[in-house]
Structures are given as structure tokens and as C-alpha cells.
N, C-alpha and C positions, 0 to 999 in steps of 0.2 A: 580407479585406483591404479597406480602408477608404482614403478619401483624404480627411483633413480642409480646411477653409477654408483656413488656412495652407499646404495643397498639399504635406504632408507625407503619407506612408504610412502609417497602422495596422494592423496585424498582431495577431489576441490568437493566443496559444500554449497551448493548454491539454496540462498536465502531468498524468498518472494519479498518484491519490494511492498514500499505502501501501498501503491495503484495497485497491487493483488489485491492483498490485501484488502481495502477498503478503494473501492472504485468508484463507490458513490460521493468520495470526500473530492477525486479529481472531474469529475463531471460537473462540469460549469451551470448545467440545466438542473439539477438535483440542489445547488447550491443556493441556487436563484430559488427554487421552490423552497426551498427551509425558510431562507429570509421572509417569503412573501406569505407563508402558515405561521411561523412565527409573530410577525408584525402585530397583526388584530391582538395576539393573547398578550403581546407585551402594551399594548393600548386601553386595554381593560380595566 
């Protein structure tokens, strides 16, 4: 928290991106595994 000249408040908020968030969606190795467990049940 910050208090600028003007005597107003600053606050920075930092947000977790997607990669926090869900890292298995940016993992190239995780992604290739879906496709290749999925494959068979959508062949069925």
C-alpha cells in the first residue's frame, strides 16, 4: 500500500495467471497424454 502526493491510496493486487492456476493445461506432456487416453474411448 502506497499513499501518493495527492494523498490518495495505492494498492497493486496481483492476480495468479492461468499457468498458476491450471499448469497441467500449459504442459505440452500432460496434453499429449489426454489426447492419447482419450483417443481409444472416443473409438469405441
Amino acid at each position: 500500500m502506497q499513499v501518493g502526493q495527492d494523498g490518495r491510496v495505492y494498492v497493486a493486487v496481483k492476480y495468479p495467471s492461468i499457468s498458476e492456476l491450471w499448469p497441467e493445461i500449459y504442459n505440452n506432456r500432460s496434453i499429449r497424454v489426454v489426447q492419447v487416453v482419450d483417443a481409444p474411448a472416443v473409438l469405441r
